[in-house]
N, C-alpha and C positions, 0 to 999 in steps of 0.2 A: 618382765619383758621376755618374751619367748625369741630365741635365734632360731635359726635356720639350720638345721642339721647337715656338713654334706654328703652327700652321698655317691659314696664310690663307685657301686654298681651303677645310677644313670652316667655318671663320667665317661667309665667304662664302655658303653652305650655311645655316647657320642664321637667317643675317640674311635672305637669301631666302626660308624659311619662313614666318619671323615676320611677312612682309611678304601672304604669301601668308594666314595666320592672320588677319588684320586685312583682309585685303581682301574673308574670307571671311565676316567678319561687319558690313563695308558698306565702300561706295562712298566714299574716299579723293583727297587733291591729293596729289601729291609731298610738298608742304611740312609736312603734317599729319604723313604717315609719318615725315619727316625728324627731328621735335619727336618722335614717340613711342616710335620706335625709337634717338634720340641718333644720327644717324648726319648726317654733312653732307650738303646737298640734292647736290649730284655725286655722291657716292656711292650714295644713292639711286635719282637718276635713271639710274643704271650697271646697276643690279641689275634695276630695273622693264625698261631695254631688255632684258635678257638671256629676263625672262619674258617679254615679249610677242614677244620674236622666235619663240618656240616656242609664242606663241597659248593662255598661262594667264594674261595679265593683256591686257585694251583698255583705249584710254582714250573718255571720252563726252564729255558736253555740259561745257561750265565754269559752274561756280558758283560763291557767292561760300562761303568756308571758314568755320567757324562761330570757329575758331581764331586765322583773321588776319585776317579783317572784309573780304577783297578775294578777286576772282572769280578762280579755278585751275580746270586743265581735271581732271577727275575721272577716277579711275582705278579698273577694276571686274574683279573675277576672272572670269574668260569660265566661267561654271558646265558648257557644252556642252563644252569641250575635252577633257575626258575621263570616261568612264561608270564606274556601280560595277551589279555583280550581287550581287545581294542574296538570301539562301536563307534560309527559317525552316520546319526542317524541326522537326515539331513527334509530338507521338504519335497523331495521329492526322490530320493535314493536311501538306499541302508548299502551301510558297508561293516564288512566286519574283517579284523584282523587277527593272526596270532603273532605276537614278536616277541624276542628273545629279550635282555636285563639291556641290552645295549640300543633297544626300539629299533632293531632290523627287522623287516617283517620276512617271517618262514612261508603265512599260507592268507593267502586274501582272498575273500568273494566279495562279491557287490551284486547290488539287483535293485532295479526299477522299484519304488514304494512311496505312495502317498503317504504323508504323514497325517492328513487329514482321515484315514481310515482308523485312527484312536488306537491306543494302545493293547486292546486285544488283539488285534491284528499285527501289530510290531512284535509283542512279544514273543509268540511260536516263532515269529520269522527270523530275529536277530536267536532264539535258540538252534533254529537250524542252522543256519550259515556258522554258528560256531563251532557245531558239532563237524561239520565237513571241513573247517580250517583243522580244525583237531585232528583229523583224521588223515587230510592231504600230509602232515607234517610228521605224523608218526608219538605228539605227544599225548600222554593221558589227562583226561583233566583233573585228576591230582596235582599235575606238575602246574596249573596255570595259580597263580598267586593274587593275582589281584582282577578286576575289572574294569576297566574305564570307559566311559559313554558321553558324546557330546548330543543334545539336544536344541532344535533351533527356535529358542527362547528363555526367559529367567528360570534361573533354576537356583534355591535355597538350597546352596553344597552342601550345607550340616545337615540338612534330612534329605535332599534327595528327590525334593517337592520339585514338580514344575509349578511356577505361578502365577497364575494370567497371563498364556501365552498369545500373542498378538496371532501366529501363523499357526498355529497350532488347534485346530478346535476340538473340543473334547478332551483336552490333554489339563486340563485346570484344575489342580490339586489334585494332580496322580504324583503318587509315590514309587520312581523310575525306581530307586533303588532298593527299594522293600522288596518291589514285585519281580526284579531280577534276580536280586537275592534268594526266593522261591525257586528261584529254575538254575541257578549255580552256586556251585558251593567255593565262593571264594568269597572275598569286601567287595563289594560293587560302591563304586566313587562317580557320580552324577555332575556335567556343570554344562555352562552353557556352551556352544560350539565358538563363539566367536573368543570367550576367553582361553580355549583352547587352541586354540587360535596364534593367542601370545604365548603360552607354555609352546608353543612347538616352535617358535620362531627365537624364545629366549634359549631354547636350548640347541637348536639344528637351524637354525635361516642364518642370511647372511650378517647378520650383526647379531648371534649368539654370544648371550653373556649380560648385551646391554641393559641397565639395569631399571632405566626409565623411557618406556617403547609402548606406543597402541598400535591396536593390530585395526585393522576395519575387514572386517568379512562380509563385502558388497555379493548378492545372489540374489534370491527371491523374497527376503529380508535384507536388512542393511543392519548388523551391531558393530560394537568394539569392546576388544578385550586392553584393559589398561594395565600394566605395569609402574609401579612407581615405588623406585631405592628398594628394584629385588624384590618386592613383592605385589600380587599379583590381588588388583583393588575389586571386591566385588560389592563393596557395602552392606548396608544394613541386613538386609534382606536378599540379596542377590542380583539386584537389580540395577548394579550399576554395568556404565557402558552403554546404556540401549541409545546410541546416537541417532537409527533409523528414526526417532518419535522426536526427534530436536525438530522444535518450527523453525526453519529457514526461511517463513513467510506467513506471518500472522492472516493472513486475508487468504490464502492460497487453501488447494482440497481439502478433503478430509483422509485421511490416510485411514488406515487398517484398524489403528490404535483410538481411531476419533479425533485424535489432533489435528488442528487445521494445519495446513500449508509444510506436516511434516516430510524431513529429510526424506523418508517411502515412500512421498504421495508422487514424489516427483523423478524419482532415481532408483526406486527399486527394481528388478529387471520383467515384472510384468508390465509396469507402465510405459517401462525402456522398450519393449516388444509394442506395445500400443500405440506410442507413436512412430515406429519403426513403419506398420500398419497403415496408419493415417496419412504418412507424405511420402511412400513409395509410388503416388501415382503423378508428386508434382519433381520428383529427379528423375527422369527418363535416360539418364546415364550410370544409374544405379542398375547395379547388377542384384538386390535383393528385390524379392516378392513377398505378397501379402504372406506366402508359406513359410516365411524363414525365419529358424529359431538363434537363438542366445547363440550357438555354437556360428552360426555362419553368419550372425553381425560381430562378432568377437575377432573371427578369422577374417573379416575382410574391413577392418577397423584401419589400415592406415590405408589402404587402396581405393576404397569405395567411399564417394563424395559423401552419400547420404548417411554411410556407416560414422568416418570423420566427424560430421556436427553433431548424431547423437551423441558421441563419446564426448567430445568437446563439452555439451549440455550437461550430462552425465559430472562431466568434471567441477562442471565451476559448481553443482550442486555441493556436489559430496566437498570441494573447498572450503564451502562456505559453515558447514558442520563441521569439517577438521579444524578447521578456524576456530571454531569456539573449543576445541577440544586441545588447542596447542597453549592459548591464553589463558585457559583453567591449570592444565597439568604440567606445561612448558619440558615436552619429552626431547630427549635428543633422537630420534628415531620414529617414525609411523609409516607401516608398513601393510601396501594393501593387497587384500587377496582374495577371495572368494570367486567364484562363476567369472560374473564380469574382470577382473581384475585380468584375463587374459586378453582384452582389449590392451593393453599393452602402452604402449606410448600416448597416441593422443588423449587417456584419460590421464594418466601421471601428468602429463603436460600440461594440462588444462587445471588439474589439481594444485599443481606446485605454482600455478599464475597467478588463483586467486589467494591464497596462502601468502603471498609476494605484497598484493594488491590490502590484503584486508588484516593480517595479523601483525601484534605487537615487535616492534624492531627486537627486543629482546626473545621473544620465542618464537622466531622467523629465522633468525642469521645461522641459530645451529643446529636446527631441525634437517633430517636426512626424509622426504619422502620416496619410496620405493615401492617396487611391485613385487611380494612373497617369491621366494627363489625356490620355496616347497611345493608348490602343485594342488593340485587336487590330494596330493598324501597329508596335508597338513593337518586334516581332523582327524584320523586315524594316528598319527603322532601328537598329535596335543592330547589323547585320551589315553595314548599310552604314557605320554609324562606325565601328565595327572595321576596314571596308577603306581610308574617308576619313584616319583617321589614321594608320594604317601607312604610306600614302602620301606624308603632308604631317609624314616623318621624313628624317634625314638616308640612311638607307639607301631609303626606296620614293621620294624626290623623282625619282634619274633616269627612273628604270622613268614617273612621272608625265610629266618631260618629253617622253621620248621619244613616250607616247602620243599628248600634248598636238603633238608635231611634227607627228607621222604625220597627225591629225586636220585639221591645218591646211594642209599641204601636200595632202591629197587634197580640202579644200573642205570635208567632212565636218563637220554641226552650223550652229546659226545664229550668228554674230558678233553679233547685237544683245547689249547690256552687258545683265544681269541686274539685277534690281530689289534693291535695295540691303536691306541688313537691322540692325536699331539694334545697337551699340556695347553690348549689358550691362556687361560687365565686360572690364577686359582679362585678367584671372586667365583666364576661359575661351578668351578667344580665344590665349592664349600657348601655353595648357599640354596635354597631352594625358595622360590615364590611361592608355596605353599604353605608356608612358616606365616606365627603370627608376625617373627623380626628375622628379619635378613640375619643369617649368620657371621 
């Protein structure tokens, strides 16, 4: 019978994380860590020298500890040590970001782009706009560490494959990450947009932390990104969440995907435009015309009659797919965002009726439905969490220190300590949905 050897060095590894986890969500003494983590303060203090030798942890000013009533000098994760690039390439926009360990963004561009024009054409362009975030910010891109990219459709995250993308043409079995990988020298990490979607909402939206939450990212597409117990569900292949292809009515169109009567045929926002189109000439007290896009039935959604019953329609669709999606996964949270999601009240309202109307008494009563308190910044922060966590794992720490050396040895970045951020819970600061188990 063969045992398990243990080994000290990955220990080491994950105690250093966890250290790194907790510093990430505030400013810490030794002694604190030492109490939170169980580990003796030598010990401790062993680990903290090894971070800050490599310039991912200073220490600051001393205070008094809320813990032991006496003043400790405070220890803070240097958030400049090393950068994340950030891509929300979407169906009709590219965005790029540079942000700091703490996903504050330093330098943003954005610019109009079909996604239908295939990835020769995305890729110069998400290279350019990177190289000008880089440059607005003053960092080199030696100091960026990682890559993060949402795309809008399946993406197989172990390689990096898009896979029969519905909105996507031309994009089917391209290798986003290989071929980025070509043009920057850091890991480039690939997933779909709307499950970034949930990494940005599990970690910055208004119920940060929750451990069993779907995201819906309603736009020119309809998915969901699902969480369940901390971890972040994409299946076999990658393809879980794609709620837009759910039949909400076996007899009804064809949608994009070929399915009849799916959840897109009826609610996605070009056919929400379609018939926006078709009965502006029978509301003569609507303020829209045949000319008006997503933005100006979005904005005139609780005022404007004809705006009102699309979103209504709108609602009791996307209901009736979150329905099936509350009865499968029974989340305590789902929370919707995308384009339309700024129609604002009469869609949540219409959404949480039929939810009322059609879902089991058991995963109805504790469900919170809400509208994303992140914006339009929410893909650009799900693709920097997607790169933040991959990093602050036992396999991307080195690739982190190594950056975090390089950065420090050339001067690169400010050393002032980072303004500290409140303690929620330590479930979120422990664990990452990017794990095969919840920590």
């Amino acid at each position: 019978m063969r045992y398990d050897i243990l080994d000290m060095a990955a220990v080491r590894v994950q105690h250093s994380l966890v250290l790194l986890r907790l510093l990430w969500r505030e400013d810490a003494p030794r002694i604190d860590l030492s109490r939170q983590v169980g580990l003796s303060r030598s010990a401790i203090s062993s680990i903290v020298q090894e971070l800050m030798e490599v310039g991912l942890v200073s220490e600051g000013e001393r205070r008094v500890s809320e813990r032991v009533g006496r003043r400790a000098t405070m220890l803070s994760l240097h958030s400049r040590a090393a950068h994340l690039l950030a891509v929300d390439l979407g169906a009709s926009h590219l965005k790029v970001a540079l942000l700091d360990l703490r996903c504050t963004v330093l330098a943003q561009r954005e610019c109009p782009h079909d996604v239908r024009q295939g990835p020769q054409a995305t890729y110069p362009l998400i290279r350019r706009l990177a190289e000008e975030v880089l440059q607005a910010s003053g960092v080199p891109e030696q100091g960026v560490a990682a890559l993060g990219v949402g795309v809008p459709g399946p993406v197989d995250f172990r390689s990096g494959q898009v896979i029969r993308p519905p909105n996507m043409p031309g994009w089917d079995g391209e290798h986003v990450g290989a071929e980025l990988g070509r043009l920057f020298d850091c890991p480039v990490l690939v997933d779909n947009d709307a499950n970034l979607g949930a990494l940005a909402e599990w970690k910055f939206g208004a119920h940060a932390g929750t451990p069993d939450l779907i995201y819906i990212k309603a736009a020119t597409g309809i998915g969901s990104g699902v969480l369940l117990g901390g971890r972040l569900h994409r299946g076999v292949s990658g393809g879980a969440g794609e709620i837009g292809h759910i039949s909400i009515n076996e007899q009804g169109p064809l949608g994009r995907s070929g399915n009849p009567g799916s959840l897109e045929s009826y609610a996605a926002a070009g056919v929400v435009l379609a018939k926006m189109r078709s009965r502006v000439g029978s509301h003569p007290g609507s303020c829209l015309t045949e000319t008006s896009d997503m933005a100006d039935l979005t904005r005139l959604s609780r005022q404007d009659p004809l705006a009102r019953e699309l979103w209504g329609e709108v609602g009791r669709h996307l209901g009736v797919a979150i329905t099936t999606g509350l009865n499968l996964f029974n989340p305590s949270v789902v929370v919707i965002g995308g384009q339309m999601a700024a129609a604002g009240e009469p869609l949540i309202t219409a959404v949480r009726q039929v939810v009322q109307e059609r879902a089991m008494l058991v995963n109805r009563d504790a469900v919170k439905i809400t509208q994303s308190s992140l914006g339009p910044s929410v893909g650009i922060l799900g693709a920097a969490v997607m790169a933040l966590e991959t990093l602050l794992s036992p396999d991307g720490l080195p690739r982190l220190r190594e950056v975090s050396r390089r950065q420090r040895a050339a001067g690169s970045g400010s050393r002032a300590p980072p303004a500290a951020r409140p303690l929620s819970t330590i479930h979120s600061a422990l664990s990452s949905p990017l794990l095969e188990e919840p920590l």
